[in-house]
RODREN-199203 format. One line per 10 residues: number of its first residue (from 1); their letters; for each residue x negated, y, z negated of C-alpha. Coordinates in steps of 0.02 Angstrom, whole numbers, plus 50000, padded with zeros to 5 digits. Example, Ala and Ser with C-alpha at 12.3 -4.5 7.8 and 13.67 -1.06 7.14 Angstrom:
REM RODREN-199203
1 = AS = 49385,49775,49610; 49316,49947,49643
***
This chain:
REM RODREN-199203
1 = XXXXXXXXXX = 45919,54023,44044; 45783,53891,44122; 45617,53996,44158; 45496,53938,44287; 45300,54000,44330; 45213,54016,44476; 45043,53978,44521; 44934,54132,44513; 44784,54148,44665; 44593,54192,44607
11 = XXXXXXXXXX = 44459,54309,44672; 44354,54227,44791; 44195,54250,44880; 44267,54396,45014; 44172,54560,45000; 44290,54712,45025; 44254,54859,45063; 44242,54996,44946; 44414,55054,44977; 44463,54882,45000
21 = XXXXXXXXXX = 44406,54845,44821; 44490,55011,44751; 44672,54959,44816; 44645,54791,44780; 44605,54749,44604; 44752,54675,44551; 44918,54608,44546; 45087,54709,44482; 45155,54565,44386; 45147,54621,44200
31 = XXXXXXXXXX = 45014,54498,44140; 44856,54495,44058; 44698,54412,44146; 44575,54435,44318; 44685,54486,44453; 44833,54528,44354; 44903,54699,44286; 44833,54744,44154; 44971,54804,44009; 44929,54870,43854
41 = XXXXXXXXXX = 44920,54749,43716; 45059,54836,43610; 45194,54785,43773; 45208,54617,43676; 45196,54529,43855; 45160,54364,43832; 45008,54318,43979; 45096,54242,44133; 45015,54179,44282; 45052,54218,44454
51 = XXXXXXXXXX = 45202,54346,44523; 45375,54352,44438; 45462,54236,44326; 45582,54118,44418; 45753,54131,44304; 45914,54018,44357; 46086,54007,44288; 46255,54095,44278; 46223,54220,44159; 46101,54338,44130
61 = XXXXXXXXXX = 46015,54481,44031; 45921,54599,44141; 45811,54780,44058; 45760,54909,44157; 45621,55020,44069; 45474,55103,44101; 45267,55009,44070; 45101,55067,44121; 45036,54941,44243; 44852,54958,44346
71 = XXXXXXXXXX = 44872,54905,44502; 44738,55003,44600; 44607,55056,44460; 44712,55187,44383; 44867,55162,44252; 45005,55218,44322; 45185,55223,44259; 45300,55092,44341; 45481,55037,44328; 45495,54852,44246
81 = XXXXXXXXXX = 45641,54718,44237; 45601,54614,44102; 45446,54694,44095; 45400,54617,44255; 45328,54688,44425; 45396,54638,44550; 45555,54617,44451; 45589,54417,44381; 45669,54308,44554; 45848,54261,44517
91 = XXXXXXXXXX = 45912,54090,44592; 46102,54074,44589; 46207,53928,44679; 46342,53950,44794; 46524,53946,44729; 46464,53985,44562; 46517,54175,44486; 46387,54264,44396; 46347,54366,44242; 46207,54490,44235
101 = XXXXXXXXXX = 46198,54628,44108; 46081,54780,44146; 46014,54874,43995; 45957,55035,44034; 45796,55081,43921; 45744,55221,44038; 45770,55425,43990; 45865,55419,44185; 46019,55346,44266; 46000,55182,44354
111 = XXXXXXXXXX = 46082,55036,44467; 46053,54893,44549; 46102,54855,44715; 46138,54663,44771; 46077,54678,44940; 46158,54586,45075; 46272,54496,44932; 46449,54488,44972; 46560,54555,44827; 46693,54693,44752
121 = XXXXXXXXXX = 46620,54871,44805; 46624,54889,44633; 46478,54773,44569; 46373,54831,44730; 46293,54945,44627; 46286,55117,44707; 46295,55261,44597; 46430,55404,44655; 46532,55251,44768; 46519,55090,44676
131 = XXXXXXXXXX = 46524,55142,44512; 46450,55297,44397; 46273,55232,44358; 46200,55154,44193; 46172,55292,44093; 46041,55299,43972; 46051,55161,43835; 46213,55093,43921; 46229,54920,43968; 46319,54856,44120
141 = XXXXXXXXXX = 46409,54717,44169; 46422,54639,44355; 46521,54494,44367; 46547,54423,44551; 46584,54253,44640; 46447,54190,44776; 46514,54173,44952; 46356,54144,45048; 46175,54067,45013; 45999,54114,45077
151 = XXXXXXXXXX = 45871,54212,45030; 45913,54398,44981; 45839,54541,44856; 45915,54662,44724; 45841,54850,44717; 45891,54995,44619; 45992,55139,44710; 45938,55269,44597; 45815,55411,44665; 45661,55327,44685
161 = XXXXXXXXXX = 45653,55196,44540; 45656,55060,44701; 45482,55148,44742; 45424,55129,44554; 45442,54952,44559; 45611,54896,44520; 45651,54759,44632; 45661,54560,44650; 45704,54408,44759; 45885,54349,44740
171 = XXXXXXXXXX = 45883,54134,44794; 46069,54080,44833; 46049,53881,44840; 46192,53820,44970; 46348,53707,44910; 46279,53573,45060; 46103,53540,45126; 46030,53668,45222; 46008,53590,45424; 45812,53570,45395
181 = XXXXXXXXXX = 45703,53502,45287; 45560,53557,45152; 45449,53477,45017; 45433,53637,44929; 45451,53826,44950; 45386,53976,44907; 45435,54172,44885; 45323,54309,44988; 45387,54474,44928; 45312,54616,45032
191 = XXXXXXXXXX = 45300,54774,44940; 45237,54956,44935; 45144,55031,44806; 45103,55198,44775; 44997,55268,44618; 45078,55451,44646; 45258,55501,44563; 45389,55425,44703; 45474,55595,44701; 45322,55680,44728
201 = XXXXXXXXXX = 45268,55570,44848; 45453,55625,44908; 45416,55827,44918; 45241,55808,44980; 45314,55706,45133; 45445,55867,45156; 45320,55998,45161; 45179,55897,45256; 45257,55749,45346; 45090,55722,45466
211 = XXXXXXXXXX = 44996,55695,45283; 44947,55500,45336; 44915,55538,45513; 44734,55517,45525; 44732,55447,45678; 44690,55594,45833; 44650,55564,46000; 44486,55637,46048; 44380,55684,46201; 44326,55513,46213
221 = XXXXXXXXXX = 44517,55460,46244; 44544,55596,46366; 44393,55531,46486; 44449,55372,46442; 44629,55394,46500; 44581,55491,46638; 44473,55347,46730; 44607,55220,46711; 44756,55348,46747; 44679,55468,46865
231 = XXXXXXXXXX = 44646,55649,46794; 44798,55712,46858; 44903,55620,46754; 44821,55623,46590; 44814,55828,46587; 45007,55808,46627; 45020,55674,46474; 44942,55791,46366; 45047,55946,46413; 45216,55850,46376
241 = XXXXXXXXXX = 45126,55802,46217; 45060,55952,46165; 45225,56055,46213; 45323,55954,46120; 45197,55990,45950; 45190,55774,45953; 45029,55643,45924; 45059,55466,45995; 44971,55418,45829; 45115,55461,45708
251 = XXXXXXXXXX = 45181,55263,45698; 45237,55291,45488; 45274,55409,45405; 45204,55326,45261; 45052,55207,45285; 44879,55125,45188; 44813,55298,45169; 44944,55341,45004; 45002,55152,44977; 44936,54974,44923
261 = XXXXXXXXXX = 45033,54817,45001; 45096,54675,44896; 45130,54522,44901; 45216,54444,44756; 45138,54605,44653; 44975,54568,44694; 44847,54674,44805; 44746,54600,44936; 44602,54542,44796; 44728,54459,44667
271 = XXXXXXXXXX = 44775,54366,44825; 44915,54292,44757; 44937,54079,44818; 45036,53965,44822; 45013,53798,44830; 45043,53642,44948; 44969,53446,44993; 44932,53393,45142; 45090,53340,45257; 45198,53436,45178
281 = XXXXXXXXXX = 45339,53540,45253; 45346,53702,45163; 45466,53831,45166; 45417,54029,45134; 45557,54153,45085; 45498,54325,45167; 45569,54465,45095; 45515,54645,45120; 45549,54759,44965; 45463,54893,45024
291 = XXXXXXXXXX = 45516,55060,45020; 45436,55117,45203; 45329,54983,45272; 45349,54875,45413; 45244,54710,45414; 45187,54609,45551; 45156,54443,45471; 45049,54268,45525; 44957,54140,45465; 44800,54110,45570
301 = XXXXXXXXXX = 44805,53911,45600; 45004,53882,45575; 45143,53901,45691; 45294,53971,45593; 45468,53895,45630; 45595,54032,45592; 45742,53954,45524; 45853,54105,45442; 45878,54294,45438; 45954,54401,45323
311 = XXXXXXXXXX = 45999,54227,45230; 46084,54169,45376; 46055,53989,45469; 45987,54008,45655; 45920,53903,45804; 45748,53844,45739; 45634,53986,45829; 45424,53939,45839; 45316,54092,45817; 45149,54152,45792
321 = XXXXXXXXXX = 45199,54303,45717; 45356,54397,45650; 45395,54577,45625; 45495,54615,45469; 45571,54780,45435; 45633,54842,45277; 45770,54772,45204; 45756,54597,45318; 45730,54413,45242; 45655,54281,45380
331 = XXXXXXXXXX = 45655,54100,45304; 45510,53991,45381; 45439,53834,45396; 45265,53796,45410; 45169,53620,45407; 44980,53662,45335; 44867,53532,45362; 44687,53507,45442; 44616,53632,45334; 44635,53668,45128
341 = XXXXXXXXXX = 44672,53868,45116; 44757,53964,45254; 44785,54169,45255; 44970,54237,45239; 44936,54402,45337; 45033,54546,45337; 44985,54707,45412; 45071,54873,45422; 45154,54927,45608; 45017,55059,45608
351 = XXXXXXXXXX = 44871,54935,45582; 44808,55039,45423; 44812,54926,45291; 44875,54748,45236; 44970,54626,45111; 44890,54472,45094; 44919,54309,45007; 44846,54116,45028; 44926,53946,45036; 44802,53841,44974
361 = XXXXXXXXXX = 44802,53650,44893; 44735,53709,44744; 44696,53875,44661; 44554,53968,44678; 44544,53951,44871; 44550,54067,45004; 44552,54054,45212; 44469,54207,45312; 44566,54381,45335; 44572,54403,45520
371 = XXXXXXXXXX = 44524,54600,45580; 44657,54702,45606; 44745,54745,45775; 44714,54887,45850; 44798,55056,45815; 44960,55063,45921; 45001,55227,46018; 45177,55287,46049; 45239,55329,46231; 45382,55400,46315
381 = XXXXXXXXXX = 45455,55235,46364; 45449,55177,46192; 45570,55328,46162; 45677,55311,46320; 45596,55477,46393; 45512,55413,46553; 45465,55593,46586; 45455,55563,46791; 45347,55386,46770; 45198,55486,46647
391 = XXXXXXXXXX = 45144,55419,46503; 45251,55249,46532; 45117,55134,46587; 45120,54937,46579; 45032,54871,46424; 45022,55016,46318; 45101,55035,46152; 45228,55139,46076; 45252,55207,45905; 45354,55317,45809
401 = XXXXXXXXXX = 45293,55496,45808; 45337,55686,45763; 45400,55863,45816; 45486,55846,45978; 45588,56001,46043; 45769,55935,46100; 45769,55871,46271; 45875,55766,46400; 45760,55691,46532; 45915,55596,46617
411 = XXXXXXXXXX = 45919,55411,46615; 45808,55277,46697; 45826,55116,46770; 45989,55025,46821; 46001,54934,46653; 45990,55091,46529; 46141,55153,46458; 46155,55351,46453; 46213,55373,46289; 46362,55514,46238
421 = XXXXXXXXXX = 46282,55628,46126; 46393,55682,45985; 46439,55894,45988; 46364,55877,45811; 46169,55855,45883; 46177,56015,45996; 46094,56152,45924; 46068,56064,45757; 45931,56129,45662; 45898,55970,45628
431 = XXXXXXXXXX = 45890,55872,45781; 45723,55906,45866; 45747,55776,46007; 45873,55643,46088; 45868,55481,46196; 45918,55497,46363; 45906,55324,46420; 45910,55173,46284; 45953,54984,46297; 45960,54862,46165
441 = XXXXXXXXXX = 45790,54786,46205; 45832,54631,46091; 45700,54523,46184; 45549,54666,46153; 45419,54609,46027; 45408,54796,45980; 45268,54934,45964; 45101,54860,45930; 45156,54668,45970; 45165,54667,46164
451 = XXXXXXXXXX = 45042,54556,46255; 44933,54517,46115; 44908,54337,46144; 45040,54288,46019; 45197,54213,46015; 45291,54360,45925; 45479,54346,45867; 45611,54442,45932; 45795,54486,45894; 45818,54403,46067
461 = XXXXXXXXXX = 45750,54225,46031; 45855,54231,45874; 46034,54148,45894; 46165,54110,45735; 46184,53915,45693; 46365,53938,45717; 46500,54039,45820; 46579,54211,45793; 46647,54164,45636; 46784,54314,45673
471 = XXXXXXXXXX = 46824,54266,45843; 46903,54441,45885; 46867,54555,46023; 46839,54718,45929; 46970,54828,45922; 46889,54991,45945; 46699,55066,45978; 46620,55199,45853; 46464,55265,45914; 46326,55328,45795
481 = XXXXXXXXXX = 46165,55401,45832; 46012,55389,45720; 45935,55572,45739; 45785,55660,45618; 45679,55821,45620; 45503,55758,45602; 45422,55928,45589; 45580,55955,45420; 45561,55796,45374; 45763,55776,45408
491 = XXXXXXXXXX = 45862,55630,45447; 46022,55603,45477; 46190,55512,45582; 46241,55619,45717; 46126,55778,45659; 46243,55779,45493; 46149,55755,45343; 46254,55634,45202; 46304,55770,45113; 46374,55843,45241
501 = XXXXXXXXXX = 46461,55700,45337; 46629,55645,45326; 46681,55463,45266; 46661,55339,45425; 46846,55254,45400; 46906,55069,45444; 47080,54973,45397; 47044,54823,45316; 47062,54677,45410; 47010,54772,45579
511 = XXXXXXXXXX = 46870,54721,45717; 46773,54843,45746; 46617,54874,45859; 46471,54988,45789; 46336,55066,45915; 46210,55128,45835; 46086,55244,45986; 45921,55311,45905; 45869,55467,45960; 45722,55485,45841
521 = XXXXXXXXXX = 45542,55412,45890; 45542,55292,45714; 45616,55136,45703; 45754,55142,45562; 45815,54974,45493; 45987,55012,45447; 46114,54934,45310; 46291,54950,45294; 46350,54862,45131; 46501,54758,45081
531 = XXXXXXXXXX = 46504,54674,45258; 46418,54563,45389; 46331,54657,45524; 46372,54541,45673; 46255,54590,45823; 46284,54559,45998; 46187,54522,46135; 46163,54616,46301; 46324,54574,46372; 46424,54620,46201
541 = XXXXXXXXXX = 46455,54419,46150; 46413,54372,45951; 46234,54337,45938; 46142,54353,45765; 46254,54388,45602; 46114,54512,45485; 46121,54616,45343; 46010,54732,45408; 45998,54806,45595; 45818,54858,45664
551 = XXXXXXXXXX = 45834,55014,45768; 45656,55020,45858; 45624,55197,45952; 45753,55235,46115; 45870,55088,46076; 46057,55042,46078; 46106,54924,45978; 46307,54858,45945; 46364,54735,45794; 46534,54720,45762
561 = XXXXXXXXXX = 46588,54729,45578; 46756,54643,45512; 46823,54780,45390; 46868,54632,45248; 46791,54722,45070; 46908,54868,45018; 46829,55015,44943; 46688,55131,44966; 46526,55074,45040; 46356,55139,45076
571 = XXXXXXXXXX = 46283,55139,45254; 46111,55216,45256; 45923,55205,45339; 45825,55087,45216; 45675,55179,45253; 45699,55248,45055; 45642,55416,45094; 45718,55434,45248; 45900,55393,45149; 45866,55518,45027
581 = XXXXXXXXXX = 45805,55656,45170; 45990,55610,45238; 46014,55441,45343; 46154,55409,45236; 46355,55386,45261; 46504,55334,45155; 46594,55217,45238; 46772,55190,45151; 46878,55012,45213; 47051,55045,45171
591 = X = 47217,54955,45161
***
């Protein structure tokens, strides 16, 4: 195997705050020196510099165990591969077929998942579908043939372990040249770190899912409200809210308040760089390995050319910014010159916290952190509840929220879609509200990103380099609403929670049309396995093949899927917690 280092970044002369300096002290690559983890010397970790090794080949040797890494301050136990954090990148070549053994030196089961890799269901790596697990002590052999290129990740699909740390980039280098061209590239893995036990992280979510909410609106927001709405209308905004036991605050579930964000393993003061000169083209590999974070990324000074998702060739989009939801890869190209250190920004969808990084010509450097945006707030339009015109006004912002009783306000507007609510959501003890109105809103920069004076990617702007590669009409339409009880904490496909749900059943070989309708107020990125998710456009034509479908808040979305994998297949919410909670089906492709 050929092993490759990065570059590791330095701390510089920015002054954090104090809470600033407690979640930011250094990086989760297992290393020893400033701004790396510190590991005790009895790991026998050789000192590495930067984020994860870089290992290419055919065949490999992967272990999963367990390390003490410090990340925030505090030791805390964490999941290694390799006894790295983030996990060591793998870089594979199309055509080629691949060997990686996983060792299993952890007291629990384990897995890993291939994500968006095309292959036999059963190297895909998902315990009670796939295959059993790797048990304790057990090794495991995958052994697969590469289909595709791009830029893609591999994550455990055991419990929480993906939450612990166990997860990497995955680099598929394409047979020809890819339509553009770079002088060098980099990896920017976005992550989530938590210092508390994932699964009791898990059960404190269940019992108290408004933990993180910190945000309330005050007196000060009532007056304030009330001279730019008129009185009347704010007391009737705050009835619907208050009936409904919601805050327009609730955007995560999840946010800064419990976690640290990563880049590359490191916290916002190891400020992990990489490197460039002057005139180059430079390509960055996004990837969000997070377990609940969405990141709205830029880099003050450089417009971003977005040139594949989900590993996919598109249209060459130009951006200021990008929203990346879990699970999704965004390849792009950016030209730094003018200036030697620029500031890879990434801040949560709820504006509490950030990932940051630096491209920079030599080590050492770093560019300013620009502020924050300000703290989005959810509204009924975000949701498709227009609620008679309140609460829907031009220019504010939407967010994902909590503890809505179930209600039908009728649909809005000549281009909504009233959506057919399955029999399974009435009276479900775990449905606590639905979308009455939704459209696919592919051309909405999404809660927080309207009209902020940025150039902000959309689904819409995105278009695949080449045609349906299918060509079929579908054959048939299944439609699937995304539906949760925020108050339980309960989340689910039609109000049926996985374990509950019958296998969603296709004939290999068939066309067939998925509609996904979310009737919850999060936004759920959502995964089916084993296949391309082929998303269409407003008028149902092919439009952007993905991994990985964003569902913002009071949307309807429709990919269609060509059923040609056999076996079983996972189809879940990559929110991790919200999987486990229930967003989860089988879906079974049979001959």
């Amino acid at each position: 195997m050929k092993h490759d280092e990065s570059t590791p970044g330095r701390l510089g002369a920015f002054r954090p705050t104090r809470r600033q300096f407690v979640t930011g002290l250094a990086t989760g690559s297992v290393a020893l020196g400033l701004g790396l983890a510190r590991m005790p010397a009895s790991a026998g970790t050789p000192a590495r510099r930067g984020g994860a090794a870089l290992v290419t080949g055919t065949d490999f040797a992967l272990n999963i165990g367990a390390m003490p890494v410090d990340i925030t301050g505090r030791t805390r136990p964490a999941i290694t591969v390799n006894n790295s954090l983030p996990a060591p990148t793998l870089r594979w070549r199309e055509g080629d077929t691949v060997t990686v053994r996983v060792s299993n030196r952890l007291r629990d089961m384990t897995s890993i998942h291939w994500h968006g890799i095309l292959l036999p269901s059963n190297m895909d790596g998902v315990p009670g579908l796939s295959f059993n697990g790797i048990a304790p002590g057990e090794t495991f052999q995958y052994r697969f043939q590469l289909k595709q290129s791009g830029t893609y990740w591999y994550h455990s699909h055991s419990l929480f372990q993906e939450q612990a740390g166990l997860y990497g980039a995955l680099i598929v280098d394409p047979r020809e040249p890819p339509p553009y061209h770079h002088d060098r590239e980099h990896v920017v893995l976005l992550s989530d770190w938590t210092d508390l036990d994932p699964g009791a992280l898990y059960r404190r979510t269940k019992k108290m899912p408004e933990h993180d909410n910190y945000y309330q609106r005050t007196l000060l927001d009532f007056v304030r409200d009330a001279r730019r709405d008129g009185l009347a209308e704010t007391i009737a905004d705050r009835g619907m809210w208050g009936r409904m036991r919601m805050t327009p605050t609730d955007i995560s579930d999840i946010n800064a308040h419990t976690y640290t964000y990563l880049v590359n393993g490191a916290a916002p003061l190891g400020n992990w760089t990489g490197l460039f000169k002057p005139g180059e083209k430079v390509l960055l590999r996004f990837i969000n390995g997070s377990a609940m974070t969405y990141f709205d990324v830029r880099i003050p000074g450089l417009k971003m050319t977005v040139v594949a998702a989900d590993g996919q060739y598109i249209y060459p989009v130009s951006v200021d910014e990008f929203r990346i939801a879990v699970a999704e890869t965004f390849d792009v190209l950016v030209e730094p010159m003018g200036q030697d250190a620029f500031t890879i920004f990434a801040q949560d969808m709820g504006r509490t916290g950030y990932a940051r990084g630096t491209l920079a010509v030599r080590d050492g450097l770093e560019a300013p952190i620009p502020s924050r945006d300000p703290r989005p707030l959810l509204t009924m339009a975000d949701m498709a509840h227009d609620m008679g015109g309140h609460g829907a006004h031009k220019g504010m912002e939407g967010g994902c929220g909590a503890n809505m009783s179930a209600m039908d306000h009728g649909a809005h507007g000549s281009a909504s879609t009233a959506p057919n609510h399955p029999a399974s959501e009435t009276g479900s003890p775990l449905v606590d509200m639905q979308s009455s109105a939704s459209e696919p809103k592919l051309d909405d920069p999404g809660i927080g990103l309207r009209d902020n004076g940025r150039q902000v990617l959309t689904y819409g702007a995105m278009r695949s380099l080449f045609d349906d590669p299918d060509g079929r009409e579908p054959g048939r339409t299944v439609e699937l609403h995304l539906t949760g009880h925020m108050e339980k904490f309960a989340w689910s496909f039609d109000g049926i929670p996985f374990a509950s749900a019958e296998p969603l059943k296709l004939k290999y070989g068939e066309r067939m049309r998925i509609v996904l309708v979310n009737d919850t107020m999060m936004q759920h990125p959502i995964h089916l396995h084993g296949v391309w998710s082929d998303l269409e456009d407003a008028d149902g034509g092919f439009h952007l093949r993905k991994h990985t479908i964003d569902m913002p808040p009071g949307t309807r979305r429709s990919y269609r899927v060509r059923a040609d994998a056999l076996g079983r297949w996972a189809f879940h919410c990559h929110l991790l917690y919200h999987m486990e909670a229930g967003m989860m089906r089988e879906v079974r492709i049979e001959a």
